[in-house]
C-alpha positions as CSV (number, residue, x, y, z in Angstrom):
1,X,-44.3,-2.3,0.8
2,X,-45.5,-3.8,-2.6
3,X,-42.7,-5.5,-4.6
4,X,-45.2,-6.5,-7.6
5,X,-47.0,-4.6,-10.2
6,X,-50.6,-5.0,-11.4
7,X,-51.3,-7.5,-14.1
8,X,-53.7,-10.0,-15.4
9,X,-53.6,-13.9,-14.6
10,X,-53.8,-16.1,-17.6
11,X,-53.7,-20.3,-18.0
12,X,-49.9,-20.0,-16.5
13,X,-51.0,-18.9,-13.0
14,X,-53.1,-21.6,-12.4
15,X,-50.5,-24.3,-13.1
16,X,-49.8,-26.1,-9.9
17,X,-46.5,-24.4,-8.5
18,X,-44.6,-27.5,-8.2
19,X,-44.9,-29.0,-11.1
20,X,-44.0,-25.9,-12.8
21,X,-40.5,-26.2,-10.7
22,X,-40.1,-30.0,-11.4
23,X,-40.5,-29.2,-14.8
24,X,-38.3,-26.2,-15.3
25,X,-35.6,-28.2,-13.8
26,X,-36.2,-30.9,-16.4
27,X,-35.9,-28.6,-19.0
28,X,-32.4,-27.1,-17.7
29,X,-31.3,-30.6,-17.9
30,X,-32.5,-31.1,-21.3
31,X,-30.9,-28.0,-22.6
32,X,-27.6,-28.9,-20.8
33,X,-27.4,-32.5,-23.3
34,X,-28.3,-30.5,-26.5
35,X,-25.6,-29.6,-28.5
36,X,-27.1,-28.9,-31.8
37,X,-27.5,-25.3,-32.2
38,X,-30.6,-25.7,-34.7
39,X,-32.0,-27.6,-31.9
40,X,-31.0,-25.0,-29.6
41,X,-32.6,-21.9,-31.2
42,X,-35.8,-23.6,-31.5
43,X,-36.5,-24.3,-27.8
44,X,-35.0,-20.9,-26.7
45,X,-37.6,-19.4,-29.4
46,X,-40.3,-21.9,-27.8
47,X,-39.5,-20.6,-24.3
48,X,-40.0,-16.9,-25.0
49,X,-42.9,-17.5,-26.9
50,X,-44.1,-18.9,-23.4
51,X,-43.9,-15.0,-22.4
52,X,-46.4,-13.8,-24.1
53,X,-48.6,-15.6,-21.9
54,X,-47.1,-14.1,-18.6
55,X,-49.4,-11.7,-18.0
56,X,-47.2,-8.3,-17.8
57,X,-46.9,-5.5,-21.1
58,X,-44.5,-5.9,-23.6
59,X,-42.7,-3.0,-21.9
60,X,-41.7,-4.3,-18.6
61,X,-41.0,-7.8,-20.2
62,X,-38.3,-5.9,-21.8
63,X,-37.5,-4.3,-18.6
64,X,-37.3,-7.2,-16.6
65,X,-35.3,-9.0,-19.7
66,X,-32.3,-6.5,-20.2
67,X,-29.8,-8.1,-17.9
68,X,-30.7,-11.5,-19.6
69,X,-30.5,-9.7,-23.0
70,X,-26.7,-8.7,-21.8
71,X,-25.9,-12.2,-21.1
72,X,-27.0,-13.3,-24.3
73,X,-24.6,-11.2,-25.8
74,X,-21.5,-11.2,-23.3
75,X,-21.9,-15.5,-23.6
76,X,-22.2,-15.3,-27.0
77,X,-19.2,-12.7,-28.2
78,X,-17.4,-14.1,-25.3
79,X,-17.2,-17.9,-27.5
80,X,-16.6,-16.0,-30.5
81,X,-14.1,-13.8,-30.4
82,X,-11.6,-16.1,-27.9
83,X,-12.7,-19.4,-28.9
84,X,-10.9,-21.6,-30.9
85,X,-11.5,-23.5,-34.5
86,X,-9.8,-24.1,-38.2
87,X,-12.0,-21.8,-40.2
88,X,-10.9,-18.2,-39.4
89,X,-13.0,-15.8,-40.3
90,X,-11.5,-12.9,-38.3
91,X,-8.2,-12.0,-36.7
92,X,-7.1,-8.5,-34.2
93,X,-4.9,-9.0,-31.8
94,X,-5.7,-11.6,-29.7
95,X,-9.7,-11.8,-31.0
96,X,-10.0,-14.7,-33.2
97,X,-13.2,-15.2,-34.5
98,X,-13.5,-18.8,-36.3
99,X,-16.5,-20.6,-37.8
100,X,-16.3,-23.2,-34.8
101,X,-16.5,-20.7,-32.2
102,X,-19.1,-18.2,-33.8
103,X,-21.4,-21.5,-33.4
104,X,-20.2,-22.5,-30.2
105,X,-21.0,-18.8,-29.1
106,X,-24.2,-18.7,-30.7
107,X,-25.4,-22.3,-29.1
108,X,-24.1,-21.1,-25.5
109,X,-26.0,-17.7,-26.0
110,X,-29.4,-19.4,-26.8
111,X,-28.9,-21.9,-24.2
112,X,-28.5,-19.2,-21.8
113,X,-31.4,-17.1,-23.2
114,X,-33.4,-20.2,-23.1
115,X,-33.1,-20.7,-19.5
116,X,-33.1,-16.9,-19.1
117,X,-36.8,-17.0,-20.3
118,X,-37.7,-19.7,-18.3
119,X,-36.4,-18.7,-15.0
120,X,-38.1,-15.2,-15.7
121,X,-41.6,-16.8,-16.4
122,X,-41.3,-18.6,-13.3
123,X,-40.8,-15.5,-11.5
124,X,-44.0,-13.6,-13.3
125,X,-46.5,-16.8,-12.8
126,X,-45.7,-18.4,-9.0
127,X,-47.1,-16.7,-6.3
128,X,-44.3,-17.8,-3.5
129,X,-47.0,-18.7,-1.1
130,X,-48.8,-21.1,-3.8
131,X,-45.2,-22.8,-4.7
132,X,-44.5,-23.5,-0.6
133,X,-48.2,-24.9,-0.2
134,X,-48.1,-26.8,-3.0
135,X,-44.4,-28.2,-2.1
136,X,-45.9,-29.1,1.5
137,X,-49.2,-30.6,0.0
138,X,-47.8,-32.5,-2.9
139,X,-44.3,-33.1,-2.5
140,X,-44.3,-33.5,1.1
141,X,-41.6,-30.6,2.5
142,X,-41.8,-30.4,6.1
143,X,-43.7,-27.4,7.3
144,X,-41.0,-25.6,9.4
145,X,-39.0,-25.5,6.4
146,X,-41.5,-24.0,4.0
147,X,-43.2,-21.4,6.7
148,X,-39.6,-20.0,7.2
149,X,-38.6,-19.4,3.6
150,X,-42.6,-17.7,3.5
151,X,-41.5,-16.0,7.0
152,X,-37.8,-14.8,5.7
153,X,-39.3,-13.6,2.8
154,X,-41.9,-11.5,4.1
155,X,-38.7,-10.0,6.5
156,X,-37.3,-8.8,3.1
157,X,-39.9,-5.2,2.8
158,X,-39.4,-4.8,6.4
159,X,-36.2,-4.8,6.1
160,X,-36.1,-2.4,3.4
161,X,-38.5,-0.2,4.9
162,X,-36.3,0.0,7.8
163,X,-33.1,0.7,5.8
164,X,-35.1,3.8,4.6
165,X,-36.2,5.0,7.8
166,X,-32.7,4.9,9.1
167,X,-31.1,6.7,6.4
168,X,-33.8,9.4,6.4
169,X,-32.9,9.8,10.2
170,X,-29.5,10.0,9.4
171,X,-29.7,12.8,7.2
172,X,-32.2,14.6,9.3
173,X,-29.2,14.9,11.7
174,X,-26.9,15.5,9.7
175,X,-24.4,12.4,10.2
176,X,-24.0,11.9,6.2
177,X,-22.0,15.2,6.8
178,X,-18.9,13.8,9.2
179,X,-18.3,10.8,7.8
180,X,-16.6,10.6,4.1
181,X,-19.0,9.4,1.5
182,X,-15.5,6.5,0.7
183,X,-15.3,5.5,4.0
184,X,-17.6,2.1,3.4
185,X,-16.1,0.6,6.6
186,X,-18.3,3.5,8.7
187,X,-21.0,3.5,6.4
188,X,-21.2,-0.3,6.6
189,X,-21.2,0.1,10.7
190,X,-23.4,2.9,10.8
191,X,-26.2,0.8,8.8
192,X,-25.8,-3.1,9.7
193,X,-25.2,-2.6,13.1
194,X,-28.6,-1.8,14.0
195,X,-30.4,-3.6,11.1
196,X,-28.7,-6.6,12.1
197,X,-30.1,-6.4,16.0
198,X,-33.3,-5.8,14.4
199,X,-33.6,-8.4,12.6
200,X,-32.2,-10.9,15.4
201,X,-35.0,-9.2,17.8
202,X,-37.6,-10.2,14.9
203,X,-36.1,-13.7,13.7
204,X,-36.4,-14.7,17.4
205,X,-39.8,-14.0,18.0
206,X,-40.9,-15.6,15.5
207,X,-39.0,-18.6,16.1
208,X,-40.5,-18.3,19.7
209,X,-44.1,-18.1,18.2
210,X,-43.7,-21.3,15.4
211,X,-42.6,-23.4,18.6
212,X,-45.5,-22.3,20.2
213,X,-47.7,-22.9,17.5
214,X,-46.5,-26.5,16.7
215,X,-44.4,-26.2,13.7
216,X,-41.3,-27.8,14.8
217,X,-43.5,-31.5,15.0
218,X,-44.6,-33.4,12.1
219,X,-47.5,-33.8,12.6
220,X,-50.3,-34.0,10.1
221,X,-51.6,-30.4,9.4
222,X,-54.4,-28.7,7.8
223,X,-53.7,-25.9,4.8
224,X,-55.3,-22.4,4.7
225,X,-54.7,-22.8,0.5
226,X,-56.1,-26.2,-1.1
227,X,-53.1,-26.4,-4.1
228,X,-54.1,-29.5,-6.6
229,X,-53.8,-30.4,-10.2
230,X,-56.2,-29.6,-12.8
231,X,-56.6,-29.7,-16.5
232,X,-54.6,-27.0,-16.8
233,X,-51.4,-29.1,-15.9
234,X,-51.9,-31.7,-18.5
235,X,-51.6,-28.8,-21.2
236,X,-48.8,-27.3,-19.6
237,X,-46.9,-31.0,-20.1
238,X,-47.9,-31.2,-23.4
239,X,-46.7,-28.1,-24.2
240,X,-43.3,-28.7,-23.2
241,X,-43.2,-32.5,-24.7
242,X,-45.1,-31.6,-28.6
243,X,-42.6,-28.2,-28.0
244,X,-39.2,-30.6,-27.5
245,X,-40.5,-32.7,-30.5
246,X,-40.9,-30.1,-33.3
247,X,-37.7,-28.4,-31.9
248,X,-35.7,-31.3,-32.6
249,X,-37.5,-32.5,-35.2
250,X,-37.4,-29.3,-37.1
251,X,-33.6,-28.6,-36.1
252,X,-32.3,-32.0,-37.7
253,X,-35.1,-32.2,-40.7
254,X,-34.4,-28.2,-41.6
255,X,-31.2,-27.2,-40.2
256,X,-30.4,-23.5,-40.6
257,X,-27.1,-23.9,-40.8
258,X,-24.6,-27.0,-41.6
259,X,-23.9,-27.8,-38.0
260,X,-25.2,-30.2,-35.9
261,X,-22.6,-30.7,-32.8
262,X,-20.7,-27.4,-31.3
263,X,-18.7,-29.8,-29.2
């Protein structure tokens, strides 16, 4: 079972997986201490402009970006209509939409968006098996630990596959007919019972055959996939440091609106 779509690889891909994820994290706590919202839009406009380097059509970046789209705008009218402030703008009932809080909205919707973007690229430029190799050759995670995420992850299409198969059999014999489409306590039964067996049955041999094959030691191992840093990686950094510059530079030097702290 295939769980990715075709696409072309760009400069992105070839960034070493664990730096991308050191850096990332960096960045979430960089967006966490910014509270100007000048500031603000200018790295969430940085980090989609990352996207166009993904790799995927314009298309399915919108597809894969909707649910982030609707937390932009749940965050954002969430502040704003319940916040509070001294300029009121705009009163119904118990919405109250003040100056303060349509800023405050704005900066947590961006902030969001921002991280959004970034968690999305992530996603659309790591292959999971480059980001555990790399994690074992560079930032020294035991091996156990990283072949079983690899191992768990592959489980995930079988496990699908196997969800199908059942409730294709199921129909076939007509059980979908005796028990009431609301009862979710026998639907529940009826489905985890024996995908849960299964998957004991397959998590235990395969813990049975890393013993066997020495991954519960620590001892020094060779790597099927040589991950290492490049050139490649030094633009990446210096994209995201010149990018932090001119975003803060250009939010305090030419605000686009009078407010430099939401808090």
């Amino acid at each position: 079972m295939n769980l990715s779509f075709p696409h072309h690889e760009t400069w992105l891909h070839r960034v070493n997986p664990g730096l991308k994820l050191v850096m990332f994290s960096m960045l979430f706590v960089v967006v966490i201490v910014i509270h100007d919202p000048n500031v603000m839009f200018n790295v969430a406009c940085a980090m989609l402009l990352l996207l166009v380097w993904s790799g995927h059509p314009w298309k399915r970046l919108l597809l894969y970006g909707s649910p982030f789209i609707l937390v932009f705008i749940s965050t954002s009218t969430g502040m704003m209509m319940f916040g509070k402030g001294v300029t009121t703008w705009w009163t119904w009932g118990l919405i109250h939409i003040t100056q303060e809080s349509f800023y405050r909205g704005m900066h947590l919707g961006f902030r969001a968006l921002s991280m959004a973007a970034v968690g999305l690229l992530f996603g659309l430029t790591t292959r999971p098996v480059n980001l555990f190799y790399s994690l074992m050759q560079q930032w020294k995670l035991p091996p156990k630990y990283a072949y079983s995420f690899l191992a768990a992850m592959r489980l995930v299409p079988m496990m699908v596959e196997e969800f199908q198969a059942l409730r294709h059999a199921h129909r076939i014999r007509g059980l979908h007919q005796h028990v009431s489409k609301w009862n979710m306590y026998a639907t529940l039964r009826r489905y985890a019972i024996p995908l849960l067996a299964q998957s004991i049955r397959r998590a235990q041999r395969i813990a049975i055959a890393m013993e066997a094959k020495g991954f519960a030691n620590e001892t020094k191992r060779t790597y099927y996939y040589a991950i290492g840093y490049s050139t490649v990686d030094i633009i990446f950094i210096l994209y995201f440091v010149v990018m932090l510059l001119l975003a803060w530079g250009m939010g305090t030097s030419f605000p686009y609106i009078g407010v430099s702290d939401v808090r």
